[in-house]
N, C-alpha and C positions, 0 to 999 in steps of 0.2 A: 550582440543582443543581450540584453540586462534578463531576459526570462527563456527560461528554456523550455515551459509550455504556454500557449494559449489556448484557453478554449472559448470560442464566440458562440453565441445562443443555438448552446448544444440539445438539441430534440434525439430521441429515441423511443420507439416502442415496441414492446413486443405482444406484435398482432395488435389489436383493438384496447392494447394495456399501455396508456406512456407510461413510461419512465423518468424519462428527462425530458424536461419542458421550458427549456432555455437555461443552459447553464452557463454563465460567465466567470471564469475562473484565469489565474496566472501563477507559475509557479519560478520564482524567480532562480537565479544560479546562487549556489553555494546556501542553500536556505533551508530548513527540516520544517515543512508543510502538513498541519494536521488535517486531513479531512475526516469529516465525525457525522453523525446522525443514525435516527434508530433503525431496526433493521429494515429492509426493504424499499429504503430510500434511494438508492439509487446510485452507492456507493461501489459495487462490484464492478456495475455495468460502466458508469464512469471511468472505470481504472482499464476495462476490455477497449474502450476507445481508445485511451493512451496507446496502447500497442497494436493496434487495428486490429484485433479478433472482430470488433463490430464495425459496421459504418453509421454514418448518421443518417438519420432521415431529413435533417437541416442544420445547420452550420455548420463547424469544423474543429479539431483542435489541430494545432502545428507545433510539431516539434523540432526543434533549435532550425525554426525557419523553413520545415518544410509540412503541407497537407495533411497529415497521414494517411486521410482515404483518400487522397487521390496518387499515393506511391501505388507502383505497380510491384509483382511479389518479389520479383529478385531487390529493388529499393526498400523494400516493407521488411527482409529479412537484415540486410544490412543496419536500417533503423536498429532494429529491436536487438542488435549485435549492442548498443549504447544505454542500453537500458539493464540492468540487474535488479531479480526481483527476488524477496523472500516470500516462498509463501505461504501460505495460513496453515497448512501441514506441512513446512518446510520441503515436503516432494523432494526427498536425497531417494540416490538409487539405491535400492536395500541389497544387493549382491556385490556394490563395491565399498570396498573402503572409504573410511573419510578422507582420506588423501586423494585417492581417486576420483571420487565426486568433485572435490576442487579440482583437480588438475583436468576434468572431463570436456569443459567450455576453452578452455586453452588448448589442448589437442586439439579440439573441434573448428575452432574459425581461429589460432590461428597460425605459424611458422616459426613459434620459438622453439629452441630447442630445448630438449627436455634437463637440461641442467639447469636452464633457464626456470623453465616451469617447477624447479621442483623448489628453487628460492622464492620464486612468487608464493606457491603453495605453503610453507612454510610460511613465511612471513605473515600471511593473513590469516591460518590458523595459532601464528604467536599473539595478532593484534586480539585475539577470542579466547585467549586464555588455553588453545586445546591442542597445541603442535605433538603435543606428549600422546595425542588421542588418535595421530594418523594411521596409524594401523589397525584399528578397530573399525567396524561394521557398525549400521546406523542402529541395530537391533542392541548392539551392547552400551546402546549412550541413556544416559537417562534424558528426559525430557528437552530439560532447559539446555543440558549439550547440546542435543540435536538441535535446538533452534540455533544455537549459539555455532552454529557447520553453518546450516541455511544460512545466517545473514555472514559467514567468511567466503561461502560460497556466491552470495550475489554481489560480492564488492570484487572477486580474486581478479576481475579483468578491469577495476578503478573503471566503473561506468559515467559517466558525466549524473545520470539518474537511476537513481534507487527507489525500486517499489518493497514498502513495507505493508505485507496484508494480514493483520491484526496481528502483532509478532510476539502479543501479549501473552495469547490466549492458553489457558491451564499451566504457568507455570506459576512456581510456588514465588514469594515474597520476596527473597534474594536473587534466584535467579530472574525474575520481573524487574529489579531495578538495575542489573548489571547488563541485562539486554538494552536496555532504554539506557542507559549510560554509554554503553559502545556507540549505540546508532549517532549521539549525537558527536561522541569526541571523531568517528571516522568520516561523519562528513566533514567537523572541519579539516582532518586531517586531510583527507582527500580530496579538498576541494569541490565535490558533486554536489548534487540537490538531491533532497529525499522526500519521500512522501510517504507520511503513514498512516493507515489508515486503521482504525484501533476505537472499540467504546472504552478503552481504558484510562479514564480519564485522570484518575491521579496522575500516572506515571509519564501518560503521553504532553498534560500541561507544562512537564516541570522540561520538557529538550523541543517544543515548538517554539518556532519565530513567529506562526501565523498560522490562523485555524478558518478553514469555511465550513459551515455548518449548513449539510442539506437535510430539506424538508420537503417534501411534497414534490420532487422533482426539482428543484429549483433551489440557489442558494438561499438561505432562511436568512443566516446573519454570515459576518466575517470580521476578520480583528485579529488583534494582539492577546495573548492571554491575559492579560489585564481589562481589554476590553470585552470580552467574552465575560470573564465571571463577575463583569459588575455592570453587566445588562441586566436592563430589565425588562428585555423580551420576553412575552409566557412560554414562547417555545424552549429559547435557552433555559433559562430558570428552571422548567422541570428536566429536561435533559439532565442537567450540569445537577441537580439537586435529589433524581432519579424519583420523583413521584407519578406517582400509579396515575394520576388525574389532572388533566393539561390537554394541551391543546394536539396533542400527540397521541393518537390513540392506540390502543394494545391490539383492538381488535382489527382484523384486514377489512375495508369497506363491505359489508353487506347490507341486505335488506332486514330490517328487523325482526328479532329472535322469533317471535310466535308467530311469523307469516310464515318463514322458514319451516317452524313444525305443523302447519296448517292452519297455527288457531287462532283464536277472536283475541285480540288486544281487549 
């Protein structure tokens, strides 16, 4: 198979709220996929379906050829054995070591032995700059180390897919461009697919193959980074241009301000 996700007219909602209201989406192999749009769009819950925490209320996404809602849990756990994810507070375990933290999903699912594990480990804290760092605890890293553990930690078992969930966020200008430099040189290296999911649009333009932009449930636009910033859709344009006033609005859908506070427009 040439894609290692599909998702067909994905619906979800929560309660009487959709969320996703037909999403069609594919994420090919070996490929760094940006998914973008503003917050509340429906970018989290999209990414829960990849890994079946949610089901759909209608269609489906399948990953490298199978359902995901219709795996049952001991298939559902195997799955999600293929998937490594970074996530948006990188979640390292704060009482162990950095070495331990990587080495923790290899003891866990699966039978190497630990001479073995400790050359893997090694190796994917050298591909991050930080092998020198195994012995320290998450508390003595700064920032951008810590993410820079997170994304050696979701690659140490060479997943066919990588979840990236904003991998951007609070770090400073250097280490921002050397995380977004890694993600892209270890997927080719690794061969996987990646997906990241990021409002950071400087850094995430310059390592995506292909961007889908959701908006209202639904994907808005999709493309190449070339065809993304020389749209001229009003949604992209103010996204991509970050203006206060567009078709994108700041405020969450309510009934208007002075009904809210009782009074007469």
């Amino acid at each position: 198979m040439d894609n290692l996700i599909e998702v067909n007219d994905l619906h979800f909602s929560y309660g009487p709220h959709p969320v996703l209201k037909g999403i069609n989406l594919t994420i090919p192999r070996g490929k760094v996929v940006g998914i973008m749009g503003a917050s509340g769009c429906g970018k989290s819950t999209l990414l829960r379906h990849f890994g079946g925490q949610l089901r759909p209320s209608r269609g489906s996404v399948n990953f490298m050829g199978q359902t995901v809602h219709e795996l049952g849990t001991d298939e559902l756990y195997k799955m999600r054995l293929k998937i490594g994810m970074m996530f948006q507070v990188s979640g390292l375990f704060t009482d162990m070591t950095v070495y331990d933290n990587l080495a923790f999903p290899l003891r866990e699912h699966t039978d190497l032995p630990e001479e073995l594990i400790h050359d893997l480990v090694l190796m994917k804290l050298h591909a991050v700059g930080l092998r020198n760092a195994r012995h320290l605890k998450p508390s003595e890293l700064s920032g951008g180390m810590e993410r820079r553990v997170a994304l050696a930690r979701a690659i140490v078992a060479d997943p066919p897919l990588v979840i990236y969930d904003e991998p951007f966020a609070g770090l400073d200008p250097i280490s921002l461009n050397t995380i977004a430099n890694l993600i892209r040189k270890l997927n080719d290296a690794l061969g996987t697919s990646s997906i990241v999911v990021t409002y950071d649009l400087a850094e995430s333009l310059k390592i995506v193959d292909y961007i889908y932009f959701l908006h209202d449930g639904v994907v808005a636009a999709q493309g190449t980074v070339d065809e993304l910033t020389n749209s001229q859709d009003p949604i992209i344009h103010q996204f991509l241009h970050a203006e206060p006033d567009g078709p994108i609005s700041f405020q969450f859908p309510s009934q208007p301000y002075a009904e809210d506070l009782n009074l007469k427009a």
